[in-house]
C-alpha positions as CSV (number, residue, x, y, z in Angstrom):
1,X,5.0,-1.7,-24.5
2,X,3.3,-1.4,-28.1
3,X,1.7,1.1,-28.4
4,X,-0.7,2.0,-31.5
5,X,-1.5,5.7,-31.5
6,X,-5.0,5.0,-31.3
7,X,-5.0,2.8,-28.2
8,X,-2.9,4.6,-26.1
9,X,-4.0,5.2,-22.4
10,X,-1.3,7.2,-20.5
11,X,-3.3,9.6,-18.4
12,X,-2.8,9.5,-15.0
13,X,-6.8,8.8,-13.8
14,X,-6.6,5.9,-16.0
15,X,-3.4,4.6,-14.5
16,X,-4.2,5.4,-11.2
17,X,-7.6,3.9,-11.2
18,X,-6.3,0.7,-13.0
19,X,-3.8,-0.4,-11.0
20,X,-6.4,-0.3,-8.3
21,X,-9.1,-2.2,-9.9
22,X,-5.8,-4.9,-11.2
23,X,-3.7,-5.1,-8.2
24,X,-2.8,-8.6,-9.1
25,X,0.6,-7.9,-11.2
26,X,3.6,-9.7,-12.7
27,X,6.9,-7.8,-11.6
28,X,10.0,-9.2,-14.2
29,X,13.3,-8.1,-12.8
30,X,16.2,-7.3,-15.1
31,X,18.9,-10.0,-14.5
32,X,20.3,-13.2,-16.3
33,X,18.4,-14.8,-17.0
34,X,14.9,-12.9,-16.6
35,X,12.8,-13.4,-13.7
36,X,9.0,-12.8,-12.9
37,X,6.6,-13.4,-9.8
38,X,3.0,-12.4,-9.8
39,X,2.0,-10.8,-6.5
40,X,-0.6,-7.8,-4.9
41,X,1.0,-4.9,-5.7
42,X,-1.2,-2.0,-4.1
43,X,-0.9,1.7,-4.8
44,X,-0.6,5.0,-2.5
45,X,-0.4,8.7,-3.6
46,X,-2.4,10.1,-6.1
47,X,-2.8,10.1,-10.1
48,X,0.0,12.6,-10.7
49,X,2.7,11.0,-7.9
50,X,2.6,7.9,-6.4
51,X,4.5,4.9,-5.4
52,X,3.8,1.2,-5.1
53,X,4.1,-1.6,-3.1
54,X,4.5,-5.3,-2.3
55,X,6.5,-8.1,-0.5
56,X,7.9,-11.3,-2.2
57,X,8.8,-14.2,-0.2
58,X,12.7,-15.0,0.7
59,X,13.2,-18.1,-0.8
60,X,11.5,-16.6,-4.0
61,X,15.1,-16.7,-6.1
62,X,13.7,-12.9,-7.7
63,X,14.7,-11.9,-4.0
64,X,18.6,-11.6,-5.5
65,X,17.8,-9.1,-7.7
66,X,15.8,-7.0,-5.5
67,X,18.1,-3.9,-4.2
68,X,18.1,-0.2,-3.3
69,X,17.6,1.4,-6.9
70,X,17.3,-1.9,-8.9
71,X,15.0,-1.7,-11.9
72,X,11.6,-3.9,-12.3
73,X,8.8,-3.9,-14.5
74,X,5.2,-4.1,-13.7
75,X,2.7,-5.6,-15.7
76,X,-0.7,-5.2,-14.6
77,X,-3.4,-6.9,-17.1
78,X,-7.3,-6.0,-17.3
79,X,-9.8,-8.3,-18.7
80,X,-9.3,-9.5,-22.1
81,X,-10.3,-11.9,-24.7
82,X,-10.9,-13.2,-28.3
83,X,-13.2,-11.0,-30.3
84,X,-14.5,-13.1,-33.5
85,X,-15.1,-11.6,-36.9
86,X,-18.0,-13.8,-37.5
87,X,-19.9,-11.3,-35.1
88,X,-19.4,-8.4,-37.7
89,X,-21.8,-7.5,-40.2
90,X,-18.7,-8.2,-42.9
91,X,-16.3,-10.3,-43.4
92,X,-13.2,-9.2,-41.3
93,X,-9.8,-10.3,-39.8
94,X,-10.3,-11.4,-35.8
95,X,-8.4,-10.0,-33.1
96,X,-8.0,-9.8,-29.7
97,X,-9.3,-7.3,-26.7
98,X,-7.3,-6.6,-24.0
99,X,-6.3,-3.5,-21.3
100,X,-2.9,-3.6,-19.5
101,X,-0.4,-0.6,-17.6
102,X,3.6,-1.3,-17.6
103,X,5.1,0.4,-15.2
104,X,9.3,0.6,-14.8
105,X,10.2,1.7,-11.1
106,X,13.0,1.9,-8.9
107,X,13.0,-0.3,-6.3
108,X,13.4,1.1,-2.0
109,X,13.7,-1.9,0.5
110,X,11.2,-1.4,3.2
111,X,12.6,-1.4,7.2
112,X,10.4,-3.9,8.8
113,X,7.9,-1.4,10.3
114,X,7.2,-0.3,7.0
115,X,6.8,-4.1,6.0
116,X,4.4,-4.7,9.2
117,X,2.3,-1.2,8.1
118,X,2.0,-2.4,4.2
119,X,1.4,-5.9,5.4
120,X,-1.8,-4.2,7.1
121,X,-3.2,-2.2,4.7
122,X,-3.1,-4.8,2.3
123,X,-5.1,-7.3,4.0
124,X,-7.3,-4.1,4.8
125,X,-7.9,-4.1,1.0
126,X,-8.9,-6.9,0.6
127,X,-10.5,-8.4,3.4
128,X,-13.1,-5.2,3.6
129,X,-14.3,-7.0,1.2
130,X,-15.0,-9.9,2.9
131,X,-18.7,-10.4,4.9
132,X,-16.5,-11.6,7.9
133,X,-13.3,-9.7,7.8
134,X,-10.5,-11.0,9.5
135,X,-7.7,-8.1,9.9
136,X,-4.0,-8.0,10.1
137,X,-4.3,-7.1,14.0
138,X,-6.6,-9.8,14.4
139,X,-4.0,-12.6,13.2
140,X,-2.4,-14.6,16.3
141,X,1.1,-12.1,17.0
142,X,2.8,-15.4,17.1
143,X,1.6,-16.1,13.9
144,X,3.0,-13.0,12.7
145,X,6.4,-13.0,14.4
146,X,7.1,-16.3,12.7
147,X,6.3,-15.4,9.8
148,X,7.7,-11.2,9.2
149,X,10.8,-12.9,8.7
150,X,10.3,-15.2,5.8
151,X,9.4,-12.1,3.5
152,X,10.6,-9.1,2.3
153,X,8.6,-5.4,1.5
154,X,9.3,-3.2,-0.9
155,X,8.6,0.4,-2.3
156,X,8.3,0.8,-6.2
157,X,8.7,4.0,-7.3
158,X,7.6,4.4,-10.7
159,X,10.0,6.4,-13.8
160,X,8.2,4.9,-16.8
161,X,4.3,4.3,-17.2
162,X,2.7,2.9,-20.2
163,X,-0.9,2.1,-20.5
164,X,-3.2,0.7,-23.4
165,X,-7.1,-0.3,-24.2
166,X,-7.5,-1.8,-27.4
167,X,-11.3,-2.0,-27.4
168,X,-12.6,-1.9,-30.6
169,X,-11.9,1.9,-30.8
170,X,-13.0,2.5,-34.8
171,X,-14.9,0.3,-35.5
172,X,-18.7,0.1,-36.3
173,X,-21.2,0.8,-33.4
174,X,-23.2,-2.1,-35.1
175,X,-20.0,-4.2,-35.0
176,X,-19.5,-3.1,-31.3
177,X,-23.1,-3.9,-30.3
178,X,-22.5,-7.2,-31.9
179,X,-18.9,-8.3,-30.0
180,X,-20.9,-7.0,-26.6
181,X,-23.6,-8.8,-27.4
182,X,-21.6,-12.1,-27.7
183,X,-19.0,-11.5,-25.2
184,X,-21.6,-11.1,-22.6
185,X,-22.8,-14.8,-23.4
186,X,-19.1,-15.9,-22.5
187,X,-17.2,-16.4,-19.4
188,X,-16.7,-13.6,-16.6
189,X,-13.8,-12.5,-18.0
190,X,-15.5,-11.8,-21.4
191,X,-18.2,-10.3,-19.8
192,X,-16.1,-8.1,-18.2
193,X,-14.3,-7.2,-21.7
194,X,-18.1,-6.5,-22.9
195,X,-18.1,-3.8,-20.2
196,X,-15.1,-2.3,-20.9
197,X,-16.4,-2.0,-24.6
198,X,-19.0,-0.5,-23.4
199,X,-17.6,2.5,-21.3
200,X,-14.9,3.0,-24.1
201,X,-17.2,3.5,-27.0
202,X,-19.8,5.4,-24.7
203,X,-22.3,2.3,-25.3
204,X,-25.4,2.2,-22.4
C-alpha cells in the first residue's frame, strides 16, 4: 500500500475498529494469474492480536489457491469520493478522499465444525441487525446440510497490516468546512466521507 507519511493509519484501534465497520472485503490471492473475490470477512480477537475469517464458495476457481499457509491479501475500503477544488477558497489541484486497511495473512483451512460455528456468528452479525432476525439455527437443517458442502471456511491470520485516511489532513479548516459542506449534499457515500472529515480534523 502507498503510504504518505501524513496519512498513515497503522494503529491497532484503528484497524481493529475498521475492519468491523468494512467487513465487506476483496481478498486477491497470489497465483498466475491473479485472483480476487469480494466476501464478509469478520474479525475475532482484539486490536493487538487477532485473526479473521470467511468462506468462499467451491466452484469459486480462487478455491485452488487456498491452502494451509498460502498467502492473501485483504483489502477492506471505507467511504470515499471526489473532493472538488472549486469548493476551496483558492484555486487548487482536486483530489480524491478515501480510507482503506490491507492486510497480508496466512491462510488455516477450517474443519467443518469450525465452518458451521463461523457460519453462525456471521449471520449473527448481521442479521442483529435486522427488525426480524432470522438466525443460523433457525435455517431449515436440511437447508444447511445441502448446502455446508458447497463452501469452504477459512482462518486468516494476519503478518502484514497497512492502514491509510487521506482526509484532507493539512489543509484549511475553511477549505474543510467547505468540502463537508458539499459532500453532505451528495450521495450516502459522500456523506459518509463528510463524516469521516469531520472526526479526522476534530470538526463538530
Amino acid at each position: 500500500m502507498y503510504q504518505p507519511k501524513k496519512y498513515i493509519k497503522d494503529d491497532p484501534e484503528f484497524i481493529f475498529q475498521f475492519i468491523q465497520n468494512h467487513p465487506f472485503a476483496t481478498m486477491v490471492s497470489n497465483s498466475h494469474p491473479l485472483v480476487a473475490t469480494h466476501i464478509p470477512v469478520l474479525v475475532e480477537g482484539t486490536a493487538e492480536d487477532f485473526r479473521l475469517y470467511a468462506h468462499i464458495a467451491n466452484h469459486n476457481e480462487q478455491l485452488e489457491s487456498l491452502e494451509n499457509d498460502a498467502e492473501v491479501l485483504f483489502i477492506f475500503q471505507g467511504s470515499h469520493a471526489y473532493v472538488s477544488s472549486s469548493w476551496y477558497a483558492e484555486k487548487d489541484i482536486s483530489t480524491w478522499n478515501y480510507s482503506a486497511v490491507h492486510i497480508n495473512a496466512k491462510i488455516k483451512i477450517q474443519t467443518s465444525k469450525e465452518l458451521e460455528n463461523s457460519l453462525e456468528k456471521l449471520v449473527k452479525t448481521f442479521e442483529n441487525q435486522q427488525k426480524s432476525p432470522l438466525f443460523y439455527n433457525d435455517i431449515p437443517k436440511q437447508m444447511l446440510q445441502d448446502h455446508l458442502p458447497l463452501i469452504t471456511g477459512f482462518w486468516a491470520i494476519p503478518f502484514k497490516i497497512k492502514g491509510i485516511a487521506k482526509l484532507h489532513q493539512s489543509y484549511s479548516k475553511e477549505d474543510i468546512i467547505s468540502s463537508v459542506e458539499h459532500l453532505e449534499k451528495g450521495t450516502l457515500t459522500d456523506k459518509q466521507l463528510a463524516k469521516d472529515l469531520k472526526e479526522e480534523n476534530g470538526l463538530p
